[in-house]
N, C-alpha and C positions, 0 to 999 in steps of 0.2 A: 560411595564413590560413584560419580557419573557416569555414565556409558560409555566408553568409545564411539567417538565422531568418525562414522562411515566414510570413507575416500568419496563417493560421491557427495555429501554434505560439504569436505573439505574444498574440495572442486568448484562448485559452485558457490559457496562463498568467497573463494577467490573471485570466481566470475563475478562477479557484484561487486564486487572491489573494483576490480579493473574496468569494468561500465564508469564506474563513478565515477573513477579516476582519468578514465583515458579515451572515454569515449566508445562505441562501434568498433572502431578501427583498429584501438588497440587491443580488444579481445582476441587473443590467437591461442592456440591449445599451449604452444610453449611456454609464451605469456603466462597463461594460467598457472600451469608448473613451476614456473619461477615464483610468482607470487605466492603461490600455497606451499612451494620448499619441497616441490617434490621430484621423484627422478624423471627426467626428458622421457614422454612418452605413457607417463599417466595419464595424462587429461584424457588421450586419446585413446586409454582403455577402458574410461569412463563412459567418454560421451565420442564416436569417433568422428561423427561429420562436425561441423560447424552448427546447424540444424540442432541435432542433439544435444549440444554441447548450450544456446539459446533455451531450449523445450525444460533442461536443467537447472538454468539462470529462475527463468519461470516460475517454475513451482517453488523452488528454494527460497524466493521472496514472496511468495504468498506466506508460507510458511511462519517466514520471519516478519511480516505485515501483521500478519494475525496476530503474532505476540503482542511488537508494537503496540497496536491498535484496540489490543485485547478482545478484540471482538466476540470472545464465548464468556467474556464477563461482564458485558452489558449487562446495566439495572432493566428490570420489568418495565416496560411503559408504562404500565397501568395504573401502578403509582404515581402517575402526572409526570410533566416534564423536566421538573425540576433536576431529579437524581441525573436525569440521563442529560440535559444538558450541560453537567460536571463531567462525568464520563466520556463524552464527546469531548468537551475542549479538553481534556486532561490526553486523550488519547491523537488529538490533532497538535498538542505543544508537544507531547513526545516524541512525535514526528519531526517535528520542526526545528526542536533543541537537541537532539541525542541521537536520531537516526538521517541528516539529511543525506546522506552515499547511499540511503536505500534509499529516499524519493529521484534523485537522481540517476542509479541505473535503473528506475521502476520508466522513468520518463525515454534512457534510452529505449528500452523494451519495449516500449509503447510507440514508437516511431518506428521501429524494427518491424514490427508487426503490422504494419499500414501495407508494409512491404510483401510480405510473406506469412500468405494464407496458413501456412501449413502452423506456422508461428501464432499467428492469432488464433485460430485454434484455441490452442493451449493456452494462449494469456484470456481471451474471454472466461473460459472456463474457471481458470484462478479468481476471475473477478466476479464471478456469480457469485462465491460466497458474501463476498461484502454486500452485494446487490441485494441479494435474500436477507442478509441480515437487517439493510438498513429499511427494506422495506417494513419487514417485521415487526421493526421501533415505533414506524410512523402509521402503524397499522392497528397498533397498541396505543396511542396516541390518540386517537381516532379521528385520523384522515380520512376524506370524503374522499381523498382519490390517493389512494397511496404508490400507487407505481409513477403519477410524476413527483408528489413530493419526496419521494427519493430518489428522484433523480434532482430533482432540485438539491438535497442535501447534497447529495454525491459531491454535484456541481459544487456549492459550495464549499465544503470542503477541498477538494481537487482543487478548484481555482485557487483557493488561498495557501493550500502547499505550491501551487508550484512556482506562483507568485513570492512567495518564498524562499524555496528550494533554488531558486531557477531563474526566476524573472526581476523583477527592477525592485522587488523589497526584502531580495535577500541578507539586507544589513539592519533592518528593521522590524522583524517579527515581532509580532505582535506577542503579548504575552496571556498567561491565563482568564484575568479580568476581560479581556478585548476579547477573546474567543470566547467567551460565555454570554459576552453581551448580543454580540453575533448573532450566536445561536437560539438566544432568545428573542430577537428581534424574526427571524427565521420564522421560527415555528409560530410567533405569534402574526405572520404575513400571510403561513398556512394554514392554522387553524384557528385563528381570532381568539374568543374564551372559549373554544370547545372545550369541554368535560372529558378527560381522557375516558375511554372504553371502558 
């Protein structure tokens, strides 16, 4: 039998919801409580400012990114790029077909934070791990400079979620084949025939 889902868990999945759904603005503690089925006055014994209750959102979609994304199931680099160029598209279409309310309040949160220091913070933080990881890939790969080719990936990836998710080819995502091909046009931009490590 699964664990019980902590009130803060439940909280902030609401919050990601109503990001997705309604924007910034529609985020309010009550909001929240309605959306999660709980009694007036939870949210805000969860998370009691507005602050908090964001810092929340945060980590609770890192959290849920990571599954997504799978990112502690990445293939070895070392093994050449092939494995991991499946793993990548497989984990940017799961994004794109099955999660897009979490690239979209990942997008609010990410404007929210331009705003407020106290906030980026906490969303940087979250996003180091994916930063360390993808460096890690192309590190394994054997990148001559690995911290901009991954940012290069980042970018890549990022651009075509939100493009996606968000922008003018929301009704046309691409599918598995396109992402792979991508991705191998990619790394072969970054590393020609290098010999992985």
């Amino acid at each position: 039998m699964p664990a019980p889902t902590s009130r803060a868990t439940v909280v902030a999945d609401a919050a990601l919801t109503l990001l997705a759904a309604r924007g910034m603005r529609g985020l309010t503690h009550r909001a929240v409580d309605d959306a999660a089925g709980l009694p007036h006055g939870s949210t805000s014994n969860v998370a009691r400012t507005r602050l908090a209750l964001l810092e929340l959102a945060v980590l609770r979609l890192a959290e849920r990114e990571a599954r997504v994304l799978a990112v502690d199931e990445m293939p070895d680099p070392h093994g050449g790029p092939d494995q991991l160029v499946d793993a990548l598209a497989l984990a940017v279409h799961r994004s794109l077909t099955g999660n897009r309310d979490l690239l979209v309040a990942r997008y609010e949160l990410a404007l929210e934070a331009t705003r407020r220091p106290e906030l980026r913070a906490h969303f940087d933080a979250a996003g180091a791990r994916f930063r360390e990881t993808v460096t890690g890939l192309v590190t394994g790969l054997g990148s001559p400079d690995p911290a901009r080719h991954a940012l290069s990936l980042v970018a890549w990836a990022d651009g075509l979620m939100f493009s996606c998710a968000a922008g003018s080819y929301h009704a046309d995502p691409p599918g598995l084949d396109a992402l792979r091909q991508g991705l191998r046009e990619l790394f072969r931009g970054m590393l020609g025939d290098r010999p992985a490590a």
